[in-house]
Each structure stands twice: as C-alpha cells, then as structure tokens.
VEXSE-426436 format. One record per residue: chain; residue number from 1; x, y, z of N, C-alpha, C in turn. Coordinates in Angstrom, 1 decimal. Example, Ala and Ser with C-alpha at 12.3 -4.5 7.8 and 13.67 -1.06 7.14 Angstrom:
residues 2
@chaine A; num 1; n_east 13.2; n_north -5.7; n_up 7.8; ca_east 12.3; ca_north -4.5; ca_up 7.8; c_east 13.2; c_north -3.3; c_up 7.8;
@chaine A; num 2; n_east 12.8; n_north -2.2; n_up 7.1; ca_east 13.7; ca_north -1.1; ca_up 7.1; c_east 12.9; c_north 0.0; c_up 7.9;
END
This chain:
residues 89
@chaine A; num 1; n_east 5.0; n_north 22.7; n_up 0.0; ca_east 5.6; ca_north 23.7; ca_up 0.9; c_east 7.1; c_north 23.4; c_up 0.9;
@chaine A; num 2; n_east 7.9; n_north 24.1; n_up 0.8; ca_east 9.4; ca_north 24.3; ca_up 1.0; c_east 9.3; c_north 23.7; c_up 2.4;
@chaine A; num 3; n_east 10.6; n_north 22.9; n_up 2.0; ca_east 11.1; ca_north 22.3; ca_up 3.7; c_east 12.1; c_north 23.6; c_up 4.5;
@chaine A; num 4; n_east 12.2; n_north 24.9; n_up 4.0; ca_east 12.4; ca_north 26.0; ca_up 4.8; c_east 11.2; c_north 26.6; c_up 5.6;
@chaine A; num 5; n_east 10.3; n_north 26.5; n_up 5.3; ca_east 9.0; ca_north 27.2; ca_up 5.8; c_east 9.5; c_north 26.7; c_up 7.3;
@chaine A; num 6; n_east 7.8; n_north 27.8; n_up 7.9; ca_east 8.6; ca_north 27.5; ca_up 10.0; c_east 7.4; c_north 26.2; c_up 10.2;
@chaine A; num 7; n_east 6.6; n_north 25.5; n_up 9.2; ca_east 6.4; ca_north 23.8; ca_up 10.3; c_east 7.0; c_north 22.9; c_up 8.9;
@chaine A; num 8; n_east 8.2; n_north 23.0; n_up 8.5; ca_east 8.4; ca_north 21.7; ca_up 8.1; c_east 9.7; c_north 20.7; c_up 8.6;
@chaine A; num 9; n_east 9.4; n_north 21.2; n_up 10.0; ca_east 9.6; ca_north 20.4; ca_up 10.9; c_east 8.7; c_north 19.5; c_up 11.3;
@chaine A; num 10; n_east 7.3; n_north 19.6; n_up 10.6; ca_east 6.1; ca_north 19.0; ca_up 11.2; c_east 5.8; c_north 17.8; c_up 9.8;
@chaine A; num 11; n_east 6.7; n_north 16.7; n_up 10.0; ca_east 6.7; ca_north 16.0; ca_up 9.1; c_east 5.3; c_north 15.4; c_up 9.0;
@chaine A; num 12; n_east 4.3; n_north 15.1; n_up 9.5; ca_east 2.9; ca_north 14.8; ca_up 9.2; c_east 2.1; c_north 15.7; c_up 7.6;
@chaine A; num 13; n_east 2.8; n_north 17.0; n_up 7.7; ca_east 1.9; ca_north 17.9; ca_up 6.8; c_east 2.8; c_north 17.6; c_up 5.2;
@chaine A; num 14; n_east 3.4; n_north 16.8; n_up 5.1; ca_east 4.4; ca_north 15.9; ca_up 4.1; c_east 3.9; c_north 14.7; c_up 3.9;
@chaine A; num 15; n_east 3.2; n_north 14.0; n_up 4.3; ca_east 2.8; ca_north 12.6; ca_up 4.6; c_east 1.9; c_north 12.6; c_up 3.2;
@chaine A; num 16; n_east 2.1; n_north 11.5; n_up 2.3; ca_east 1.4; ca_north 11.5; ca_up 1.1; c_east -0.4; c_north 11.1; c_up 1.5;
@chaine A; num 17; n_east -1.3; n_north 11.3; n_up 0.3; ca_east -2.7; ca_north 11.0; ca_up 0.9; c_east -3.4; c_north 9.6; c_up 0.2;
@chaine A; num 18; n_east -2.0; n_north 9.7; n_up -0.7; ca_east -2.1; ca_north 8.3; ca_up -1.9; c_east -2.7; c_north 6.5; c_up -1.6;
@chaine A; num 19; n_east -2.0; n_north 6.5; n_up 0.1; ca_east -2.2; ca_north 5.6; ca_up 0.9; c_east -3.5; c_north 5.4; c_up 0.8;
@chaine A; num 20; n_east -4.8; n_north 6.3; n_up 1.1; ca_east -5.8; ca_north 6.8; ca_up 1.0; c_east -6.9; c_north 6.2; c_up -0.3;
@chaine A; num 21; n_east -6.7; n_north 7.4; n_up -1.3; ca_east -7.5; ca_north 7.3; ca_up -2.8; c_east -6.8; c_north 6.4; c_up -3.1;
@chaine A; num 22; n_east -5.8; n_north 5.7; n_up -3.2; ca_east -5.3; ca_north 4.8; ca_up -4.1; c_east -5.4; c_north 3.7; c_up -3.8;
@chaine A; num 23; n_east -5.7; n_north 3.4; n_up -2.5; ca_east -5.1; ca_north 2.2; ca_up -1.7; c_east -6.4; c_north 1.0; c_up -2.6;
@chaine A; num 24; n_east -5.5; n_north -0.1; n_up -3.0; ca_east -6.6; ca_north -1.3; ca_up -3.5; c_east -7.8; c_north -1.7; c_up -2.9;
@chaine A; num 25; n_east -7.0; n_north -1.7; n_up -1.2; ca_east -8.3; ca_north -2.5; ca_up -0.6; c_east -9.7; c_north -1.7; c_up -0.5;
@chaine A; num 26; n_east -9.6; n_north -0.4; n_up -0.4; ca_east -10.8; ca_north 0.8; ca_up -0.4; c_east -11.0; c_north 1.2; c_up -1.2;
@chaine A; num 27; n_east -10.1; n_north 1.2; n_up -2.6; ca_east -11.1; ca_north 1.0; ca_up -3.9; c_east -11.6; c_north 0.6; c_up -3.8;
@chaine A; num 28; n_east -11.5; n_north -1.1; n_up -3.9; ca_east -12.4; ca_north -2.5; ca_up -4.2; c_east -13.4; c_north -2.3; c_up -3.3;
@chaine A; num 29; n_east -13.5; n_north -1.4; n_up -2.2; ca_east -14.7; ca_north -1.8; ca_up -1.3; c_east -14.7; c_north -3.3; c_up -0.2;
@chaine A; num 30; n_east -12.9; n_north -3.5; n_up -0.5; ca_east -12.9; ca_north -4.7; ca_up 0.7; c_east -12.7; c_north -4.1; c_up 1.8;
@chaine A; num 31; n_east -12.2; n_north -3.3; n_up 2.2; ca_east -12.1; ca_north -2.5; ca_up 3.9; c_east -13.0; c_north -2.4; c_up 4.4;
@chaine A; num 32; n_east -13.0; n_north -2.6; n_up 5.6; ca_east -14.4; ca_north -2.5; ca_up 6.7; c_east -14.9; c_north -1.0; c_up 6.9;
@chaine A; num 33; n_east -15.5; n_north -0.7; n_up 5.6; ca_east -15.7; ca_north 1.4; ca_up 5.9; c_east -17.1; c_north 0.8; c_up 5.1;
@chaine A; num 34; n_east -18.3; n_north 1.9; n_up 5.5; ca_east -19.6; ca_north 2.2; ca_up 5.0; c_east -19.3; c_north 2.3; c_up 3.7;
@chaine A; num 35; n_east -20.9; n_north 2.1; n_up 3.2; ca_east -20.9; ca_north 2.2; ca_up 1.5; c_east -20.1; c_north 3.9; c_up 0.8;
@chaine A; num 36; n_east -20.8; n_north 4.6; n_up 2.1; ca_east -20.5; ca_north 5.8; ca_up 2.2; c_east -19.2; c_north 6.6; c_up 2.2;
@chaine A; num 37; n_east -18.5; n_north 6.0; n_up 3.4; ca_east -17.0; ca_north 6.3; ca_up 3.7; c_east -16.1; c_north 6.0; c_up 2.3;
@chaine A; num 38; n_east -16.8; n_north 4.7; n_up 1.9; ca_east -15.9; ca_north 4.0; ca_up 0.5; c_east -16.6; c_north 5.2; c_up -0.7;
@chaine A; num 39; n_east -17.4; n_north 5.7; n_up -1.0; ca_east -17.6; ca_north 6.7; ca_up -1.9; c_east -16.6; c_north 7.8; c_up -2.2;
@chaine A; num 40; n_east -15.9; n_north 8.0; n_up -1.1; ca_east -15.1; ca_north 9.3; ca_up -0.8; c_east -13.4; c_north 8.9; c_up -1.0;
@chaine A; num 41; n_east -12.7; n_north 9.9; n_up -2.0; ca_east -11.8; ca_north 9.7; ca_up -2.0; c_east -11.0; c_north 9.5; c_up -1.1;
@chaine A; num 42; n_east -11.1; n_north 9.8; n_up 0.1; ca_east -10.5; ca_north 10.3; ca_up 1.1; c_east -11.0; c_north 9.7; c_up 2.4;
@chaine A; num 43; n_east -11.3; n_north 8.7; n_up 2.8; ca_east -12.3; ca_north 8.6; ca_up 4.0; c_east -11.8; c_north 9.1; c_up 5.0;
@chaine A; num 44; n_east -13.2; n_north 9.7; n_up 5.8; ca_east -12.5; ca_north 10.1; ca_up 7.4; c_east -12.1; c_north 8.9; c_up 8.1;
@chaine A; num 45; n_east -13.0; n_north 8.3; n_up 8.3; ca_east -12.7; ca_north 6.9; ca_up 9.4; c_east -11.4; c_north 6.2; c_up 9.0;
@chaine A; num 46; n_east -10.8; n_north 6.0; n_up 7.9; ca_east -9.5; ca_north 5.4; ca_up 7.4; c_east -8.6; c_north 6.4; c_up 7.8;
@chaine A; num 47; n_east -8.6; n_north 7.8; n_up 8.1; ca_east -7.5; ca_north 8.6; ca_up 8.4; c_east -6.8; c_north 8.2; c_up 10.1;
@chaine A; num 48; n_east -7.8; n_north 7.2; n_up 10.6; ca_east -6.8; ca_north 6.8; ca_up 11.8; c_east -5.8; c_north 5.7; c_up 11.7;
@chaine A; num 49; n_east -6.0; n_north 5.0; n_up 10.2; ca_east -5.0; ca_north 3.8; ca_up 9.7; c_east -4.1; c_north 4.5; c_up 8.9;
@chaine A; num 50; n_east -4.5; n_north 5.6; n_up 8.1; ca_east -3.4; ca_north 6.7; ca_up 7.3; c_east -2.2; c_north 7.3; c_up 8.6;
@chaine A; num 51; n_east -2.6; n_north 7.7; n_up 9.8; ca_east -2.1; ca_north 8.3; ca_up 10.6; c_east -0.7; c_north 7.2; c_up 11.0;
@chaine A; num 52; n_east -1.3; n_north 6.0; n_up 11.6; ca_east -0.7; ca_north 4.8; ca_up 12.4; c_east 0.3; c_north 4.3; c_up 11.1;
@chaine A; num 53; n_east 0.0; n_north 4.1; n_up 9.8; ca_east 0.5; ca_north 3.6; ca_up 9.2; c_east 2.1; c_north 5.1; c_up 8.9;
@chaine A; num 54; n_east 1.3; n_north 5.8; n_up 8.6; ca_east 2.8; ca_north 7.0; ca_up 8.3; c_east 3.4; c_north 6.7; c_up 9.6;
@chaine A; num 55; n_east 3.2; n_north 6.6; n_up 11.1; ca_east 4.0; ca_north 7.3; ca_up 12.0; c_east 5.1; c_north 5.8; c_up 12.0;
@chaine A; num 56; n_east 4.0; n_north 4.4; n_up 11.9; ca_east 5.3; ca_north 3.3; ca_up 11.8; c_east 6.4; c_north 3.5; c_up 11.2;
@chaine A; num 57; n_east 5.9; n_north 3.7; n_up 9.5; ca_east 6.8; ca_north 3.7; ca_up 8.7; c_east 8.1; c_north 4.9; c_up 9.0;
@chaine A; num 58; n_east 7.8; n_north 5.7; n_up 9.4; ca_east 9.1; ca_north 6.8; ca_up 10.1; c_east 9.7; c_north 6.3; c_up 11.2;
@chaine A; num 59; n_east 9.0; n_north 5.6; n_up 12.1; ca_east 9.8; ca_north 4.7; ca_up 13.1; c_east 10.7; c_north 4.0; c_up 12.9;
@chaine A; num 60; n_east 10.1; n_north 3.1; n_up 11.4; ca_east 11.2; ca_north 2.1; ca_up 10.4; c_east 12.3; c_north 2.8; c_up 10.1;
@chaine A; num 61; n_east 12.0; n_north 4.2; n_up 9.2; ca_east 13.0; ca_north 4.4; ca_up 8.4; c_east 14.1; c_north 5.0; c_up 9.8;
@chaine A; num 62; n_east 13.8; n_north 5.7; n_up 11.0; ca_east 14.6; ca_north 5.7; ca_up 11.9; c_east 15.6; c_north 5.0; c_up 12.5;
@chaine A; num 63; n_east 14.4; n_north 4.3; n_up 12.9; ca_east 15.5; ca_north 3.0; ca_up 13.8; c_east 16.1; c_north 2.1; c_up 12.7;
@chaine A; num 64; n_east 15.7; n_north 1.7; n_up 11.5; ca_east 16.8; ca_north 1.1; ca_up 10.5; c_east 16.8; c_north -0.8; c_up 10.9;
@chaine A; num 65; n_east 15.5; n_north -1.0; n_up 11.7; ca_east 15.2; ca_north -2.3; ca_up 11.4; c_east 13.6; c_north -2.1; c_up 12.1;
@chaine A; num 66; n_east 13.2; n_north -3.8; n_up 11.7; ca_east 12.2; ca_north -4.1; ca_up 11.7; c_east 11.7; c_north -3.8; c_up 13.3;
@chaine A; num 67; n_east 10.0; n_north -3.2; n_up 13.5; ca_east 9.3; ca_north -3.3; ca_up 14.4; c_east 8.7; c_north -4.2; c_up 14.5;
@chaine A; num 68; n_east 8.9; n_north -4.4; n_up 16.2; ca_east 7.8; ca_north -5.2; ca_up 17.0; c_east 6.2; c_north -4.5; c_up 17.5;
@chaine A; num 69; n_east 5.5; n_north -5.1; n_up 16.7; ca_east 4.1; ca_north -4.7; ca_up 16.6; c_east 3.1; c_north -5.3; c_up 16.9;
@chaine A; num 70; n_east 2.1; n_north -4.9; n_up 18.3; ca_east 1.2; ca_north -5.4; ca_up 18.8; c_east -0.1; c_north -5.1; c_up 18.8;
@chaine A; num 71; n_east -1.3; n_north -5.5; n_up 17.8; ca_east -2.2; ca_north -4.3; ca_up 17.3; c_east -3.3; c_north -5.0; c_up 18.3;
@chaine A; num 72; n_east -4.1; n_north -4.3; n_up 19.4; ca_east -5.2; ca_north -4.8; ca_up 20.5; c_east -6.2; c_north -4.0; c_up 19.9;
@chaine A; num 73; n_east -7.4; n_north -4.2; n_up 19.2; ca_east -8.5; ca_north -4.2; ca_up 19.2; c_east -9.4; c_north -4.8; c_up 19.5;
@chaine A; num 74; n_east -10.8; n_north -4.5; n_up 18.9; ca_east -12.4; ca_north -5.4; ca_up 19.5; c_east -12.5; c_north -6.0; c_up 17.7;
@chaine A; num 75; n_east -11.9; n_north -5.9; n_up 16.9; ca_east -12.3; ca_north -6.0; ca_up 15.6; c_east -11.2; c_north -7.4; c_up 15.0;
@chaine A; num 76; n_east -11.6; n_north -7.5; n_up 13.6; ca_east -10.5; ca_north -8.1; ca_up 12.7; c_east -9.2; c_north -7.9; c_up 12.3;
@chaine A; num 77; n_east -8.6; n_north -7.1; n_up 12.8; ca_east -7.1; ca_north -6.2; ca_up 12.3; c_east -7.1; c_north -5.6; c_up 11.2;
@chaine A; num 78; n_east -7.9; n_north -4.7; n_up 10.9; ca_east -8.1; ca_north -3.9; ca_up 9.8; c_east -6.7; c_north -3.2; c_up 9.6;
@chaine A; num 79; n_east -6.1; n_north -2.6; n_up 10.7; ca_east -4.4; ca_north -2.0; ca_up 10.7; c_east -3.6; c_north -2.8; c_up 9.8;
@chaine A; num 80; n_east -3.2; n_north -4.2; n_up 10.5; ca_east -2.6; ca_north -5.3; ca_up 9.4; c_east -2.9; c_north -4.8; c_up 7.8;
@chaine A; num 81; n_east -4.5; n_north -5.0; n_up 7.6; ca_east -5.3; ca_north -5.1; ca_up 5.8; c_east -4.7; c_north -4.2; c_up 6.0;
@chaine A; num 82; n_east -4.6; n_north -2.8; n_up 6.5; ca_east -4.1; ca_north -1.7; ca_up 5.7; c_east -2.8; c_north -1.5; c_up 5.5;
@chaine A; num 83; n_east -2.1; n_north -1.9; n_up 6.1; ca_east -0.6; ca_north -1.7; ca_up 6.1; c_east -0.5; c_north -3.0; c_up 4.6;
@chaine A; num 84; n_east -1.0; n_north -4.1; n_up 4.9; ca_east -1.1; ca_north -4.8; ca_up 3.8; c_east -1.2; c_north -4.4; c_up 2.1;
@chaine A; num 85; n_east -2.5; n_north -3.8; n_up 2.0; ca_east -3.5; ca_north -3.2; ca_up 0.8; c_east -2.0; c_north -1.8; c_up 0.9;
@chaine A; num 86; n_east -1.9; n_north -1.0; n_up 1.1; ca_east -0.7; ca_north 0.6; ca_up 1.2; c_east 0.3; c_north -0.2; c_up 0.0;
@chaine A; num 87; n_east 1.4; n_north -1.3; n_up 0.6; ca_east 1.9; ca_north -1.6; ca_up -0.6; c_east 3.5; c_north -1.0; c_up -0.2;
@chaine A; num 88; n_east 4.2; n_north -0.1; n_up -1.4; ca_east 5.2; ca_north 0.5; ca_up -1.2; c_east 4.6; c_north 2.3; c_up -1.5;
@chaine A; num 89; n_east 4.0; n_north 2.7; n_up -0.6; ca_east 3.5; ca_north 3.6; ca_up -0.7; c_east 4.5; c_north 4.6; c_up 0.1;
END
C-alpha cells in the first residue's frame, strides 16, 4: 500500500510478518506454541509476541537509545526467546 493512502499513518499495517514464518525458534519447534500452532506459518498465539516485539522496536528507533524493559509473566519469558530467535528482522 502506498504511504499516501488515508491509514498509512497506521504504521502496524507495514509491520513485516517475516518475524513470524521465518523466525528460527518456531521453525525448529523450540517456542512454547502447540504441535498445532507450530504447523502454521503464521501462528495466532505468537501474534501477541509479533505485536510487543514491532511496537518496542519503533520505540527504539524513536527515542534513539536503549529501553528499559520489564517483562511480568506466570511463564519462562518467552518475549525475551522471541525478541531473541527475530534476529535483525
């Protein structure tokens, strides 16, 4: 879509999906997703690490240094793996 159109202001609909199908660690099947979820190029349940992971990285390229990042879950830090496994995506 042309960055003239009326939502490319809506930088999410820009956001690459490569993080996603490409990503090593959900190739390999090491991410914490079902046998199922991992079948799919695209998992749903990973699109809340796709989301977190784009909005940081625009935070970065904004503010023009490093964030302070405090991830509170009930789990292993799967956010970390993924931000890890992404790469220079």
């Amino acid at each position: 879509m042309p960055r003239n159109q009326p939502y490319s202001k809506f930088s999410p609909l820009f956001w690459d999906t490569e993080c996603l199908s490409q990503n090593p660690a959900i190739v390999a099947g090491e991410f914490p997703l079902s046998t199922k979820a991992l079948s799919r190029a695209y998992p749903t349940r990973a699109l809340r690490y796709w989301f977190i992971y784009h909005f940081l990285r625009q935070e970065f390229q904004q503010l023009s240094r490093p964030l302070s990042i405090c991830e509170v879950g009930i789990d292993t830090g799967q956010m970390l793996q993924f931000m890890q496994s992404v790469g220079d995506h």
